[in-house]
C-alpha positions in Angstrom: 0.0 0.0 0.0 1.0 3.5 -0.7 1.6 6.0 2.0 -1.6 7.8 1.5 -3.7 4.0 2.2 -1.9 4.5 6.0 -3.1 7.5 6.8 -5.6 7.5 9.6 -7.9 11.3 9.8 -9.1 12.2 13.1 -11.2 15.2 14.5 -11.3 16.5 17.4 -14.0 18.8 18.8 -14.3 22.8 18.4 -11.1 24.2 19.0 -9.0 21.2 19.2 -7.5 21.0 16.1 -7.1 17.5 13.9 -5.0 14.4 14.4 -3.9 12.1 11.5 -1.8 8.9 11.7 0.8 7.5 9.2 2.7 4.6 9.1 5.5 3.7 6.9 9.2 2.8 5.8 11.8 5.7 6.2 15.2 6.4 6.0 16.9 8.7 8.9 18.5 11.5 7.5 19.9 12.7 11.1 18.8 12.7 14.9 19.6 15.4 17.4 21.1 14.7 21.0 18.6 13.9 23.2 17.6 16.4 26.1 15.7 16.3 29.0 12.4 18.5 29.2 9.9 19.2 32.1 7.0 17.1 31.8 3.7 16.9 33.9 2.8 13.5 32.7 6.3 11.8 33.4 7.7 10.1 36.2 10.3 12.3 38.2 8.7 15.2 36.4 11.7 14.9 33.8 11.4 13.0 30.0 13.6 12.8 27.3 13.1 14.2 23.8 14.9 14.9 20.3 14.3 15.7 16.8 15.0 13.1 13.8 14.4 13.6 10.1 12.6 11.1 8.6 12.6 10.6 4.5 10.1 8.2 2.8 11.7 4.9 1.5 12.1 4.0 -2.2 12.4 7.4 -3.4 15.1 9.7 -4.3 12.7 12.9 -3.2 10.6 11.3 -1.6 8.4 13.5 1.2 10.8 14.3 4.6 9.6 14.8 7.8 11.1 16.1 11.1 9.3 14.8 14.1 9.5 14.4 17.4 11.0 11.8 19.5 9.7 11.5 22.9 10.4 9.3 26.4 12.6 5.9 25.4 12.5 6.5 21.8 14.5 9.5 22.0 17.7 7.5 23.7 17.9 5.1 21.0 20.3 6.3 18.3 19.8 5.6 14.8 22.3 6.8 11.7 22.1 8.6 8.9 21.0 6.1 6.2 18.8 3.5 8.8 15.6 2.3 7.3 13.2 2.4 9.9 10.0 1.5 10.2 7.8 4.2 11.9 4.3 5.3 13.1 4.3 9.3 13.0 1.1 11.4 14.5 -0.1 14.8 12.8 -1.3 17.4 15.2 -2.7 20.7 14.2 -3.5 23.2 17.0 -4.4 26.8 16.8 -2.3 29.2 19.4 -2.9 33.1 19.5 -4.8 33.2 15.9 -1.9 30.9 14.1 -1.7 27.6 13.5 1.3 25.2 14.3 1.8 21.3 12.9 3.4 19.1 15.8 4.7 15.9 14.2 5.4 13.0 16.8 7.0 9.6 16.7 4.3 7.2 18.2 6.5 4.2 17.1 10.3 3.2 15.6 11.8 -0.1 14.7 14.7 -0.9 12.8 14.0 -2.5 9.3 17.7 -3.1 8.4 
């Protein structure tokens, strides 16, 4: 299946902005160190996050993505050139009168 047949729309309510899901094969382009950010929802108040680059698989322009890694996910390393397999979430939310996209890694593995 093609990229577009994993993507999952959700709505929220008024004023919450939309979700979508995506799953597919990438290939890490780079990942940022890893730094620990105050967090309600965490235990020890404290959780781990960095950014990655993500490029679709199997194309030479294929669509690239930096996204969020968050908790656990953001101590594992991967390398420039890893084909991973990953679940990303799409968040739009409105702040102030503009509108920001959040991109989050839900899932990683390793496909190589």
């Amino acid at each position: 299946p093609s990229s577009k047949d994993l993507v999952r729309p959700y709505r929220g309510g008024q004023g919450e902005g939309s979700i979508s899901f995506m799953k597919s094969i990438f290939r890490v382009i780079k990942q940022g160190e890893p730094q620990q950010v105050a967090s309600q929802k965490a235990e020890g108040g404290q959780l781990s996050k960095c950014m990655i680059t993500l490029q679709e698989w199997g194309d030479k322009y294929g669509n690239t993505f930096v996204c969020t890694l968050l908790g656990n996910s953001a101590l594992c390393r991967w390398s420039a050139g890893d084909i991973v397999l990953a679940s990303l979430r799409f968040q739009a939310r409105e702040y102030n009168g503009q509108w920001y996209q959040d991109i989050t890694v839900n899932d990683i593995l390793t496909a190589n």
